[in-house]
C-alpha positions in Angstrom: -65.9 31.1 -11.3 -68.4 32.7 -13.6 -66.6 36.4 -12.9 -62.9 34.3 -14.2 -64.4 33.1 -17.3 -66.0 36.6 -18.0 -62.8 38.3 -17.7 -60.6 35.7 -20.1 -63.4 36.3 -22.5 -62.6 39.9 -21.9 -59.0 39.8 -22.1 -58.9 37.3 -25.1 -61.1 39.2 -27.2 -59.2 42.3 -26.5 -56.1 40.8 -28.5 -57.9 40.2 -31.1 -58.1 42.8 -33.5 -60.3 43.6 -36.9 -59.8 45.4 -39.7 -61.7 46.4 -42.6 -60.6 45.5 -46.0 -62.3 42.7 -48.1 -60.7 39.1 -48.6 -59.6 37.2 -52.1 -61.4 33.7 -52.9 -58.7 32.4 -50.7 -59.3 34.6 -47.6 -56.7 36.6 -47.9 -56.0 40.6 -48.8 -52.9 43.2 -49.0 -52.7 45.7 -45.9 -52.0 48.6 -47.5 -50.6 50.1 -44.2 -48.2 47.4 -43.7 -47.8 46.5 -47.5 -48.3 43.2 -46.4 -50.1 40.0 -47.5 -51.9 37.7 -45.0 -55.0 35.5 -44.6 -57.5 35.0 -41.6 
């Protein structure tokens, strides 16, 4: 059981990804690879 939950900890944090790039009061920024606007 222990060796499942290890390896959906795994998988899940493998689809997250981070970026650099600071954030706006509202937690958001511009990607400037994407040209895009998001927040987290």
């Amino acid at each position: 059981m222990k060796g499942i939950i290890a390896v959906l900890i795994i998988v899940c944090s493998s689809l997250a990804h981070a970026h650099s790039g600071g954030t706006d009061k509202n937690g958001c920024h511009h990607d400037r690879q994407t040209g895009t606007y998001h927040c987290h």
